[in-house]
Every structure is written in C-alpha cells, then in structure tokens.
C-alpha positions in Angstrom: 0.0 0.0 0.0 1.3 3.3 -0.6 -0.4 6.9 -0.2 -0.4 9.4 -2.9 -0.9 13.0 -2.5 -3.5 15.3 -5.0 -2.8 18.5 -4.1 -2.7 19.9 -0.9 -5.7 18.8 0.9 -6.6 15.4 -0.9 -4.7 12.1 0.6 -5.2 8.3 0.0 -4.4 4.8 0.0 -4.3 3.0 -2.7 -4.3 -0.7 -3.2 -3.4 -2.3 -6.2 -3.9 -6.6 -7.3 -3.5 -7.8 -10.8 -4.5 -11.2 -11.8 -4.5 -13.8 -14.5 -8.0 -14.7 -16.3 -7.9 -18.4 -17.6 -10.6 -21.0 -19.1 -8.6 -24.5 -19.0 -5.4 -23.8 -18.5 -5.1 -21.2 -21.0 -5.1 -17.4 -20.5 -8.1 -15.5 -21.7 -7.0 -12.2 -20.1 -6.0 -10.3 -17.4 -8.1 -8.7 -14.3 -7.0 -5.2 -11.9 -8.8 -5.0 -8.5 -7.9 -1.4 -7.0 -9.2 -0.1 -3.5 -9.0 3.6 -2.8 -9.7 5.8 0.0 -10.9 9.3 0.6 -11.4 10.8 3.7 -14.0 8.1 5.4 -15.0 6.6 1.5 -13.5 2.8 0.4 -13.7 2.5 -3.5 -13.3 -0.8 -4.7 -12.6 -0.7 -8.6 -12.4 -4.1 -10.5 -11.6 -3.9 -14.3 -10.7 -6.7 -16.9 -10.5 -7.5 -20.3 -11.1 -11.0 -21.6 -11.6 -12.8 -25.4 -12.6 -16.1 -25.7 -14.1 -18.9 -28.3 -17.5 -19.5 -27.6 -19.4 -20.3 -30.8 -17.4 -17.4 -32.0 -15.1 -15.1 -30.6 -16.6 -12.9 -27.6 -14.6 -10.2 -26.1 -15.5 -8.8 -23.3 -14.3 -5.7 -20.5 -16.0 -5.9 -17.5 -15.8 -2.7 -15.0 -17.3 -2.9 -11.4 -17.1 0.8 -9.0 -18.4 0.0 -5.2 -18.5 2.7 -2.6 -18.3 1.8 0.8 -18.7 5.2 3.8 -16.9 3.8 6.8 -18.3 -0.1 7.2 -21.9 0.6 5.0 -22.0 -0.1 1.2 -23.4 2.9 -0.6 -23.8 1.8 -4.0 -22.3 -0.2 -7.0 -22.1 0.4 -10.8 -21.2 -2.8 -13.3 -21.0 -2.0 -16.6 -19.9 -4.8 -19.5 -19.7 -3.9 -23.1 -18.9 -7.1 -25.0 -18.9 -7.0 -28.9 -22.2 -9.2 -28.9 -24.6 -6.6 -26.1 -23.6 -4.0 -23.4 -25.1 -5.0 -19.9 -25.4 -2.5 -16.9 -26.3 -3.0 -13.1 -26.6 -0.5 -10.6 -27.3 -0.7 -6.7 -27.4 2.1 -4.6 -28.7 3.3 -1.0 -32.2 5.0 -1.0 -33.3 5.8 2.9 -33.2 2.5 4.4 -32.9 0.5 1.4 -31.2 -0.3 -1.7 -32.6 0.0 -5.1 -31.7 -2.4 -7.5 -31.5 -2.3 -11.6 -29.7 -5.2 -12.6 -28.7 -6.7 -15.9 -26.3 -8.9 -17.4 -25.9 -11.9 -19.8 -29.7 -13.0 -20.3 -30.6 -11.9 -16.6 -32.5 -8.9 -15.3 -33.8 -7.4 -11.5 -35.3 -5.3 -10.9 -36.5 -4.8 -7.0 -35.6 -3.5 -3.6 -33.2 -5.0 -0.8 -34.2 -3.8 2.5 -31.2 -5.0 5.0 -28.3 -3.4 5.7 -25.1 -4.4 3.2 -22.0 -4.1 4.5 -20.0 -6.9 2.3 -19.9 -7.1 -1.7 -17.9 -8.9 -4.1 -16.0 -6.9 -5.2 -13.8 -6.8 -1.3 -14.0 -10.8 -1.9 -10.2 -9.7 -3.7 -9.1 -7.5 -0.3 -10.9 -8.9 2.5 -11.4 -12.5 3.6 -14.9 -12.8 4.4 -14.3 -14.8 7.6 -16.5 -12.8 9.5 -19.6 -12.2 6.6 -22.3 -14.8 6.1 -23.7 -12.9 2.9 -22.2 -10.7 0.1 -23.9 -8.2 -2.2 -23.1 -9.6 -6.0 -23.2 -6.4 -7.7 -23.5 -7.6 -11.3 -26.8 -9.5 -10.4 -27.9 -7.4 -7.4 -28.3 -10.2 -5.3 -27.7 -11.4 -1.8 -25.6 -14.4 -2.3 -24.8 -16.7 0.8 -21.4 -17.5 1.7 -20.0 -21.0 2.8 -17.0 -21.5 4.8 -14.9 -24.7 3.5 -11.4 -26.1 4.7 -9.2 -24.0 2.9 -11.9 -21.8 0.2 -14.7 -20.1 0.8 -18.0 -20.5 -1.9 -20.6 -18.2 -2.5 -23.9 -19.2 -4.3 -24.6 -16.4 -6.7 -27.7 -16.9 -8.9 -26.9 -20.6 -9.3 -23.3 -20.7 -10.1 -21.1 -22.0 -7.3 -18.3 -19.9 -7.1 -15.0 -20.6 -5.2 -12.4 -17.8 -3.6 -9.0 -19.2 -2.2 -7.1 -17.3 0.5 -3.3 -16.5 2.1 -2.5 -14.0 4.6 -5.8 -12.8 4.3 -5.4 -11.9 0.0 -7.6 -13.6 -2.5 -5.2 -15.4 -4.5 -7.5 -17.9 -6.5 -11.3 -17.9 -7.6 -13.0 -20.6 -9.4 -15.9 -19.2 -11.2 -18.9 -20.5 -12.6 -20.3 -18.7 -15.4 -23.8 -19.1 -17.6 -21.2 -18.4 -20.5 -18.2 -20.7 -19.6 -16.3 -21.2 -16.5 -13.4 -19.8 -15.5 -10.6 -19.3 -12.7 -9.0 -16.2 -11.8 -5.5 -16.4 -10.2 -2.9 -13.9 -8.4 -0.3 -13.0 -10.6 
C-alpha cells in the first residue's frame, strides 16, 4: 500500500492486485482490482478485459465501482460492453434500502433489498470474508450466501457455485462459474 498526494488537501491509500484470467489452463485475459480511499469513503474498482471462443469469438471488458462510507455499502455500478450486447447494473442506497437495476448476460432485477449491506464482491479480492455470512453480488444485485470450507470459501450467486482461495488474508484464487463458460482467476 502506498499513499499518494493530489494537491494539498486530498490524501489516500491505494491498493493495487493484478491477476491472470484463464478458461482451462489457457489465458483469456487479465483482471486489476484497486481499492482507494478518501477521507472516510473505500472505493473498490475491479476492471478486466477478456476474449474467448464460444461459438465465436466474444470479447469482453468488464468494470465494477463499489463505494463503501466507513463499514456501509453505498452503492455499485457494473457496466460490461462485449462485442455481442452491453449490460449494466446499478445498486445504490435509497433511505433504508437499496434500489436495484440489474442486468447482465440474459438476466435482469429489478427490485428492492431492505437489510443493511456491508460486504460485496468486489472486497472478496481485499478482505477475507471470515467474519460475513452474505455478500452483495453487484452484477446480479443479489444477496448471495457464503459458505465456509477447509481452505476456500463459496458463494452461491444466482446458481453458479463460485469458489475464492485465501493466504494471509489476499484472495489469490477464484474458481468461477459462469452461464457463458467457467473460469478461474489467479494472483499473478
């Protein structure tokens, strides 16, 4: 970690992860997960880039923005442009709710959570969720269960059982189910 200065009166950390995105061994691109902070506001910003074969050539970049005030999630944006459709989700704080307009790859929500969120995927790749029993998944705007195993953690999102891998605390593997074609994301 390392702090940057903008200006005189702006200061914050920065985190930076980059990691390898493969389907079978082979690499279909690359994924950067950033957390920033401003005064008492976490950013988490996860950005990739993939192409892949699937009864044609699909590419694919994939942007997700969470904000986080102290411990509560305030909203998400996840925007993916492939060269097949362009999908965008948003979730955001409303009063004691969120509202949620989700849409991705032949999915769509559009309703209301009313608990409090304080755990999304997007700090899956910075924070171990040993202490969360649910996350926010921001592309689908769901509250998605997670399951404690010997060594990996899964979280049910919409169906796809999805696997995270932890040392010291860092998310350094992910096995990911997808309705397109699974993948695994890995530390570099």
């Amino acid at each position: 970690m390392f702090l940057v200065s903008l200006g005189t009166s702006s200061v914050y950390a920065q985190t930076n992860q980059k990691y390898d995105i493969t389907v079978a061994g082979f690499s279909i691109g690359e994924m950067t997960a950033n957390r920033f902070q401003k005064a008492d506001t976490t950013y988490y910003v996860l950005t990739s880039d993939v192409s892949f074969w699937f009864f044609g050539t699909i590419k694919l970049s994939y942007k997700t923005t969470s904000k986080y005030v102290g411990k509560q999630f305030i909203s998400s944006q996840v925007i993916t442009n492939t060269n097949k459709d362009d999908f965008e989700s948003n979730v955001y704080k409303q009063g004691n709710q969120y509202i949620v307009k989700a849409e991705t790859y032949k999915y769509a929500l559009d309703t209301v959570i009313k608990k409090q969120i304080v755990y999304s995927a997007a700090r899956l790749y910075f924070d171990e969720p040993k202490l969360f029993k649910e996350m926010l998944a921001e592309n689908y705007g769901l509250l998605s269960p997670i399951t404690p195993h010997d060594g990996y953690y899964e979280v049910d999102v919409n169906g796809n059982q999805n696997k995270f891998y932890y040392e010291d605390g860092v998310m350094v593997r992910a096995v990911m189910e997808s309705p397109i074609k699974n993948f695994v994301i890995k530390k570099k």
